[in-house]
N, C-alpha and C positions, 0 to 999 in steps of 0.2 A: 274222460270217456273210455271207456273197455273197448277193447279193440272186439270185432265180428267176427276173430276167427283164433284160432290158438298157434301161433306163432310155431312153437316148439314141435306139436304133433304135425304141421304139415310141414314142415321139412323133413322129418322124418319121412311122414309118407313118400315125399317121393326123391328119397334118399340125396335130401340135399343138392338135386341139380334144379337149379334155378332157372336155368334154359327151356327146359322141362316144362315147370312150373308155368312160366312165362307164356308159352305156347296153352296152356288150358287157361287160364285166368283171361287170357284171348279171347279164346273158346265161350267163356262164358260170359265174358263180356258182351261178344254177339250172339249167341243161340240163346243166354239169358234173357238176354232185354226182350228178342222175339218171342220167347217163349211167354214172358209176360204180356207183353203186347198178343198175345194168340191167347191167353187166360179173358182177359180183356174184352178183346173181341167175342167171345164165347160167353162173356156175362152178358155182353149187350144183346147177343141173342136170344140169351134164354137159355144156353144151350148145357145144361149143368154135366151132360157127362163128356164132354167136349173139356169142361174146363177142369175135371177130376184128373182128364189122362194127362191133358197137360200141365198140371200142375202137379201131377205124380213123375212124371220128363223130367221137370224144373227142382223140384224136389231130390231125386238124383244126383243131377247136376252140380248143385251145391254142395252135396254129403262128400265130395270129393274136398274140400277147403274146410275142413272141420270148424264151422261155422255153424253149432247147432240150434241159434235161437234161429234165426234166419230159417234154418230147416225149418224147423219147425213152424215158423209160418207159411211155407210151403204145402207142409202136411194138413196143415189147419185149412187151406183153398181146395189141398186135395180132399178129403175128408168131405169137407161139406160141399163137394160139386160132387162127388160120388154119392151121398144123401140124395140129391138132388136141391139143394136146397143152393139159389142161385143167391138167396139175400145174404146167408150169411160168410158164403164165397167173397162175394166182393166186398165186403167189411175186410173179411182176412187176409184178399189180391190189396185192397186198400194200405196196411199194414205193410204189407211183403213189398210193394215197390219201390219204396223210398230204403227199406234195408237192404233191398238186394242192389240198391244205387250203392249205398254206402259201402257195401260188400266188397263192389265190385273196387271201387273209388280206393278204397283199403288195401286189399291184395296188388292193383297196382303200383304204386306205393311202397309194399312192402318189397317187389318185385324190382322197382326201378332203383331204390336203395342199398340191394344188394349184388345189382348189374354193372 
């Protein structure tokens, strides 16, 4: 299985301090999950530009882990909550949660390996 994120650019990006590192993969561990959990909550309402803005947050979030399928199912929630189109949001939040688990699940991992 491919790993969700490119090993070599993100060390680079953040110049090799794992410490660093350690402390956003945190970060996103918790503002992630919420973030989706708040996408979530925003399809059950209805609420489609609710779930554009945050899933344009969540999308963000991630471009930090050079992880870019994962973005881009991030972009694919925001996208279509910004249409308005709330069915085909939660097909693409549908998609987006179980890789942003693995994501997360991943970068820990990579994190706790190198600690």
């Amino acid at each position: 299985m491919a790993k969700a994120f490119d090993e070599t650019e993100l060390l680079e990006r953040v110049d090799g301090d794992i410490g660093f590192l350690a402390e956003t993969v945190q970060m996103l561990e918790t503002d992630g999950r919420s973030l989706i959990k708040e996408v979530q909550t925003a399809l059950a309402a209805g609420d489609a530009a609710r779930v554009g803005r945050t899933a344009h947050t969540l999308k963000g979030m991630i471009s930090n882990f050079c992880a870019p399928d994962v973005q881009s199912l991030a972009l694919d929630v925001e996208r279509a909550g910004k249409a308005g189109d709330c069915a085909t949001a939660a097909v693409a939040a549908t998609r987006l949660a179980p890789d942003l688990e693995a994501l997360i699940g991943e970068l820990g991992t990579f994190v706790k390996a190198r600690s």
